[in-house]
C-alpha positions as CSV (number, residue, x, y, z in Angstrom):
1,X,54.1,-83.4,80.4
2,X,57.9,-82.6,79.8
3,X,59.0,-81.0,82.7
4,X,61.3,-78.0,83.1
5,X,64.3,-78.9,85.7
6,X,66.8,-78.9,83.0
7,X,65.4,-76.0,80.8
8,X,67.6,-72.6,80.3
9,X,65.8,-69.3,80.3
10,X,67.4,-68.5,77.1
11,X,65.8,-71.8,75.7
12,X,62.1,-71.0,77.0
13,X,62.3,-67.4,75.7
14,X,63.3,-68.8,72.1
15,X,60.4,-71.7,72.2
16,X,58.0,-69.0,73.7
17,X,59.1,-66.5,71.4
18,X,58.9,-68.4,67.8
19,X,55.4,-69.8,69.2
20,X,54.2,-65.9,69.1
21,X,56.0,-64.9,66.2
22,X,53.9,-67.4,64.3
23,X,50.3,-66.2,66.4
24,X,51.2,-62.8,65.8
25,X,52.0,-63.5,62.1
26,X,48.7,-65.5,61.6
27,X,46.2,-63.3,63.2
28,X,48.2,-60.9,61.0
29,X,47.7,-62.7,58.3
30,X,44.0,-62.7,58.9
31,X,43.4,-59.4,59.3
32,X,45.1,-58.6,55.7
33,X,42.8,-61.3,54.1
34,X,39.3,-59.8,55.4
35,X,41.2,-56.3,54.3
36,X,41.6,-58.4,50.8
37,X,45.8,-58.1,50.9
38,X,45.7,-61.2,50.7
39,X,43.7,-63.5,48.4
40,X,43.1,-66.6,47.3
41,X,43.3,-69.5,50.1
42,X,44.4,-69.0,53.6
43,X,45.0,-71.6,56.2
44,X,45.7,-70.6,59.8
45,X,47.6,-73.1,61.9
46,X,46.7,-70.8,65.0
47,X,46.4,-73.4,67.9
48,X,49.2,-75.6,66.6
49,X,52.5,-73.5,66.9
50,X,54.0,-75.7,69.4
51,X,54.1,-78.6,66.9
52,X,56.1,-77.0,64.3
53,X,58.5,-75.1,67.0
54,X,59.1,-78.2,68.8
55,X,59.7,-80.3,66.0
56,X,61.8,-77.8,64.2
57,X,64.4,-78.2,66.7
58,X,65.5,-81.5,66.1
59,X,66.7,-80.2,62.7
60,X,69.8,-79.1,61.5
61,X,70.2,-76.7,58.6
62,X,71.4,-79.8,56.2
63,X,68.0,-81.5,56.9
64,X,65.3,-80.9,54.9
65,X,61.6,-80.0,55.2
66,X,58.4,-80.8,53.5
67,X,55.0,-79.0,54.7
68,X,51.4,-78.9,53.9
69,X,49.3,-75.8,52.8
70,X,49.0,-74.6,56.4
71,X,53.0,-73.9,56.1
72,X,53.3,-70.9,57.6
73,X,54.6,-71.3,60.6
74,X,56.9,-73.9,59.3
75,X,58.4,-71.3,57.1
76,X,59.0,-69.0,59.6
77,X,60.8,-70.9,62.4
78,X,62.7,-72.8,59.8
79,X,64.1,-69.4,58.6
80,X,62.2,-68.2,56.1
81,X,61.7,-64.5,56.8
82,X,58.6,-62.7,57.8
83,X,59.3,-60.3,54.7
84,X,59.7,-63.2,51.9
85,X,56.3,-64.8,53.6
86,X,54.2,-61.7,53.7
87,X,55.3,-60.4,50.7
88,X,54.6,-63.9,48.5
89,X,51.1,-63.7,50.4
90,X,50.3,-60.5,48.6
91,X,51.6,-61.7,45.2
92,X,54.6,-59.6,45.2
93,X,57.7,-61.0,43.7
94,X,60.0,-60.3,46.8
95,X,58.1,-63.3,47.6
96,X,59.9,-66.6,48.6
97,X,57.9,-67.8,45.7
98,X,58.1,-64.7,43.4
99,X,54.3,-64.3,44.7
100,X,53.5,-67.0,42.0
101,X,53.1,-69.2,44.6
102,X,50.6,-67.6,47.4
103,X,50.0,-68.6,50.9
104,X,49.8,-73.0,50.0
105,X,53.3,-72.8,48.0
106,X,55.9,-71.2,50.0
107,X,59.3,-72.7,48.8
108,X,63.0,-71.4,49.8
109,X,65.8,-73.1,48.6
110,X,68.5,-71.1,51.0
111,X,66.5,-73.3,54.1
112,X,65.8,-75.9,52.1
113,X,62.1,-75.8,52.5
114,X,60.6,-77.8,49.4
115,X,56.7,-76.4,50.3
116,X,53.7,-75.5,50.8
117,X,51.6,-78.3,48.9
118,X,48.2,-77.4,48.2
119,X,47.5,-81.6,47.2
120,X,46.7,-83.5,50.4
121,X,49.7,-85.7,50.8
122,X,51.1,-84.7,48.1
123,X,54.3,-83.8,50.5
124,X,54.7,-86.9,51.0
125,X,56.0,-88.8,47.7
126,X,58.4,-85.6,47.5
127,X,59.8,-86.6,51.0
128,X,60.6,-89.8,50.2
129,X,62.1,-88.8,47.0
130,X,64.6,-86.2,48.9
131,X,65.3,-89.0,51.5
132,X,66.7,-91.5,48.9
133,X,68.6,-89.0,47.1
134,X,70.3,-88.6,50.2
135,X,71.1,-92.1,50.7
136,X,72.0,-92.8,47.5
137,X,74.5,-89.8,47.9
138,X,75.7,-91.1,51.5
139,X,74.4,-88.0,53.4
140,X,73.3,-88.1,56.8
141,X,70.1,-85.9,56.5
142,X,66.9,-86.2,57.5
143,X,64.1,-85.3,55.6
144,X,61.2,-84.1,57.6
145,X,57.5,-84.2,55.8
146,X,54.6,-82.5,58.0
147,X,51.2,-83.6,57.1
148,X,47.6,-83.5,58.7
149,X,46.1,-86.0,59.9
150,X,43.1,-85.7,56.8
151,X,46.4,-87.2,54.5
152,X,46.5,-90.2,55.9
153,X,43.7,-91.4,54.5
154,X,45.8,-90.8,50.9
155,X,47.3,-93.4,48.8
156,X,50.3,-92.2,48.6
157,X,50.5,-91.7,52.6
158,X,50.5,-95.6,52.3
159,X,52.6,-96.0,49.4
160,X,55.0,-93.4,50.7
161,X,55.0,-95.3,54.2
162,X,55.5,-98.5,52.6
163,X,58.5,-97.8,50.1
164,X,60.2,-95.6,53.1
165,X,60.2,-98.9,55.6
166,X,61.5,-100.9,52.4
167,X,64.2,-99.0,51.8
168,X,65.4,-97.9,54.8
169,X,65.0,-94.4,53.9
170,X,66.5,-90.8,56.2
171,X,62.7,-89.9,56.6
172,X,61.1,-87.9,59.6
173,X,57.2,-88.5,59.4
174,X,55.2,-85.9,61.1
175,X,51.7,-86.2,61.4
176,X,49.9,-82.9,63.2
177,X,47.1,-84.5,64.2
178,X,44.6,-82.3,64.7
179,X,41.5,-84.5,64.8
180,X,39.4,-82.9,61.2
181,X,40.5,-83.4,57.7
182,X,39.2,-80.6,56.4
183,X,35.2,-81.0,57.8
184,X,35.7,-84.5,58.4
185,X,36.0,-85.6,62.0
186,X,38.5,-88.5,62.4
187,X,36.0,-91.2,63.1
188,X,34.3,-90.6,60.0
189,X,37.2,-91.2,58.0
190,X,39.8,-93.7,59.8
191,X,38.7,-96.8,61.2
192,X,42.0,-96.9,63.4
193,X,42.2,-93.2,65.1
194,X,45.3,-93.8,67.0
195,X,47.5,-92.8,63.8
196,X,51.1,-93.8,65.4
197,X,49.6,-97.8,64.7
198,X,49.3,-97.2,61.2
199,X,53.0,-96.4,61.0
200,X,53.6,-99.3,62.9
201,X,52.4,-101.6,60.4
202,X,54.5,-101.0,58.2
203,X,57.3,-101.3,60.6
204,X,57.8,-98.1,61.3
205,X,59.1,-97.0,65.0
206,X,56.6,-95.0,66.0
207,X,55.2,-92.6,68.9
208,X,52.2,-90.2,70.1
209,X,52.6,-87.0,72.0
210,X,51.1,-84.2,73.0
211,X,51.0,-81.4,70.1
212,X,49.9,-78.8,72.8
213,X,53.2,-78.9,74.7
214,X,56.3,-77.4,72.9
215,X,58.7,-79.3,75.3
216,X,57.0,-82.7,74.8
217,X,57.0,-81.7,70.9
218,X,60.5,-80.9,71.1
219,X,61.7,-84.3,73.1
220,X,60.2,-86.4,71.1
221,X,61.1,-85.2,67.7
222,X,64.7,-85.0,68.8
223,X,64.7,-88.2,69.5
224,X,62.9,-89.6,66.6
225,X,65.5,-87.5,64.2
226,X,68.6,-88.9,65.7
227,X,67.3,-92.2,65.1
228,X,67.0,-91.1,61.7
229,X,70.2,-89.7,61.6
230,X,72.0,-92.3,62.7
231,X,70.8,-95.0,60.3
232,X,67.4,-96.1,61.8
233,X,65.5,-95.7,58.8
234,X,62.3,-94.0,58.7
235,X,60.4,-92.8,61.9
236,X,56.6,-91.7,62.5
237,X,56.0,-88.8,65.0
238,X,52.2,-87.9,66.0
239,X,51.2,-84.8,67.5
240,X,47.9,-84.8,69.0
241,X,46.8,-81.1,68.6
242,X,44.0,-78.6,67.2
243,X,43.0,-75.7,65.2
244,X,41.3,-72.8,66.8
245,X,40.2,-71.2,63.3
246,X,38.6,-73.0,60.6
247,X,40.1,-75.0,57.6
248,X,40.2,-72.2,56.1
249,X,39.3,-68.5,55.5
250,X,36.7,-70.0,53.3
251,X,35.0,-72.6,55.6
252,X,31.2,-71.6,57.7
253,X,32.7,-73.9,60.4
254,X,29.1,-75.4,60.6
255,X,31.1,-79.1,61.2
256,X,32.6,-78.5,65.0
257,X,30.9,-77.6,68.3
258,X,31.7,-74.3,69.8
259,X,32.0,-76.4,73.1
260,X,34.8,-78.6,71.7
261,X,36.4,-75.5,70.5
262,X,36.3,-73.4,73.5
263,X,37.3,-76.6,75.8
264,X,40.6,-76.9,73.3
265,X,41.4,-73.5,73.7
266,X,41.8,-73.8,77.6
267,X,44.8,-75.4,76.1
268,X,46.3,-72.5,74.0
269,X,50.0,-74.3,73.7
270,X,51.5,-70.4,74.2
271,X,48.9,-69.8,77.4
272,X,50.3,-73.5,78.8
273,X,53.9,-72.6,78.2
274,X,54.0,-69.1,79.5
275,X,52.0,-70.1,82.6
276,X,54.5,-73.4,83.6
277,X,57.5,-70.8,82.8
278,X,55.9,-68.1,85.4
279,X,55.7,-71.3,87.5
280,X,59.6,-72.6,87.4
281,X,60.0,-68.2,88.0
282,X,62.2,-68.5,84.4
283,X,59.1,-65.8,82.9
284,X,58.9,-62.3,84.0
285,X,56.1,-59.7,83.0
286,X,58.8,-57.5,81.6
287,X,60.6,-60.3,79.7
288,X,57.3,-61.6,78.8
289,X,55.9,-58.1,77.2
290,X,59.6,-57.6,75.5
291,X,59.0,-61.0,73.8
292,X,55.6,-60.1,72.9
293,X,56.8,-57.0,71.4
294,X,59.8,-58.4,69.3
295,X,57.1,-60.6,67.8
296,X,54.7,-57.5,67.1
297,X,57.5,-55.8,65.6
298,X,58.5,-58.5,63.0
299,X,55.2,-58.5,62.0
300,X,55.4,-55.0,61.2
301,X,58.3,-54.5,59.5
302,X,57.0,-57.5,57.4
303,X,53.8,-56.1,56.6
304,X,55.8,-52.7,55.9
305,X,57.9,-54.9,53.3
306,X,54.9,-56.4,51.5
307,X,53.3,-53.2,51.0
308,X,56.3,-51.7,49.2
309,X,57.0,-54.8,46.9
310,X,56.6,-55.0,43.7
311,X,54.1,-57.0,41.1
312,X,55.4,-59.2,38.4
313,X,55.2,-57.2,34.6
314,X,52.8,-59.0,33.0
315,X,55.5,-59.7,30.3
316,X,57.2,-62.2,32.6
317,X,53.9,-64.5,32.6
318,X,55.4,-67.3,30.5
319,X,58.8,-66.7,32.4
320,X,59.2,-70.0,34.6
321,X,56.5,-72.4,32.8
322,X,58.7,-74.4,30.8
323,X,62.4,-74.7,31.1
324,X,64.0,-72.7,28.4
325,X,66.1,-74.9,26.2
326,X,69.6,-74.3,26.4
327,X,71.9,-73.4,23.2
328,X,74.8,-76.5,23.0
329,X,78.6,-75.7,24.2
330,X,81.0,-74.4,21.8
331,X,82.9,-77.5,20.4
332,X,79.9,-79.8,21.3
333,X,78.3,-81.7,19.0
334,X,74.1,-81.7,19.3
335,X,72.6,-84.9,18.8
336,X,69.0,-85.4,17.2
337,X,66.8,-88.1,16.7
């Protein structure tokens, strides 16, 4: 565990903080869904916020990310606002995605957040695509693909491992770990649990950590990205860590034992962290409730913004399905076959 000599108060207010701006957004979230303001699919990632705050430190607002479908709280601390995320949830067109895109495909260009993708893995090609553009270009960028640990048994996790080593390519490989692949346990599916080994054959530097520690999360990810940065090719993070909720809104939960779950929760990342800042005396119970209520009241005002978007006209359904085909330049000569 990553200690806290060297930590700032400032520093564990912000990592606390953005771990209960995403828990308050979720259990937010869930609420609207069993309301039916939201629809569709909905995937909590309540139990892993110290995963995507840690990580998302390492990064700089060049880099660029790639999620899964449980990308909410990726979208958040990467800077995608509360409003954009809510309102895309209800299928308003404030949305990040003009609510086209729903809770599995947020997307902002202004962060440089290329998804939310609903295909398992399907990050992943994407990643490496965005990495070798920036090669080719001379950038030093990182490109940083989150994925469960359910994607790595995926082709293209394999393929997308394999061409990354080969070319030396600017990626940051972040499997959240977090032991089911949808209602698959890991045994079932992976021969080799220990994930960080399958990295390593292909040559890949590679490390484990605890997903349920932000500092640990944050250490480790920072190191990993400026190795990347710096030239070191591609670099394979894994973050041992677990839902609380189900896959999804959708799923009986009839695959885990209610023991397991309960003994997981005694390591809430958020309990963990606020407990070892009350213990260094850098958390008080007024700056604690004035963090909790910041986060309460971003949730609001996002939920506030959501209800008073807008839907699409149904006129507009075509609008963005095919690329409209663009008249030639004065002067220019149009070629046909």
């Amino acid at each position: 565990m990553t200690g806290t000599d060297t930590l700032t108060r400032e520093h564990a207010h912000e990592l606390l903080l953005d771990m209960l701006r995403i828990r308050h957004m979720e259990e937010k979230c869930a609420e609207l869904y069993q309301a039916t303001k939201i629809r569709g699919f909905l995937h909590l990632y309540i139990g892993e916020e110290a995963v995507a705050v840690g990580a998302m430190r390492a990064l700089t607002p060049e880099d660029a990310v790639v999620a899964t479908y449980r990308e909410h709280g990726h979208a958040l601390i990467r800077g995608v606002p509360a409003e954009s995320i809510l309102a895309e949830m209800y299928g308003k067109q404030e949305g990040c995605s003009r609510g086209r895109g729903g809770s599995m495909h947020l997307f902002d260009a202004d962060t440089r957040f290329y998804g939310g993708n609903a295909i398992v893995a399907g990050g992943l090609p994407l990643a490496v695509g965005l990495a070798l553009a920036d090669k080719m270009q001379g950038r030093k960028r990182v490109t940083a693909c989150f994925f469960g640990d359910g994607a790595v048994a995926e082709g293209e996790f394999h393929e997308s491992m394999n061409l990354a080593a080969l070319w030396q390519l600017p990626v940051l490989f972040l499997c959240e770990n977090n032991l089911y692949g949808m209602g698959t346990g890991i045994e079932r599916a992976e021969s080799e649990t220990h994930l960080a080994l399958k990295a390593a054959a292909y040559r890949v530097p590679a490390w484990d950590v605890d997903g349920m520690d932000v500092l640990a999360s944050e250490e480790t990810t920072r190191k990993a990205a400026a190795a990347v940065r710096e030239g070191g090719g591609p670099h394979f993070v894994e973050f041992r860590t677990y839902r609380f909720r189900a896959h999804s809104m959708f799923d009986p939960e009839l695959y885990r034992d209610k023991a397991e779950v309960a003994a997981w929760r005694e390591r809430d990342p958020i309990e963990l962290f606020r407990q070892r800042l009350r213990d260094a005396e850098l958390l008080t119970d007024e700056e604690d409730a004035g963090l909790v209520a910041s986060a309460d009241e971003e949730v609001e005002r996002a939920v506030a913004f959501a209800e008073a978007g807008t839907w699409e006209d149904p006129a507009e359904l075509e609008r963005f399905v095919y690329s409209e085909p663009q008249a030639p330049d004065a002067g220019e000569r149009q070629v046909t076959s």
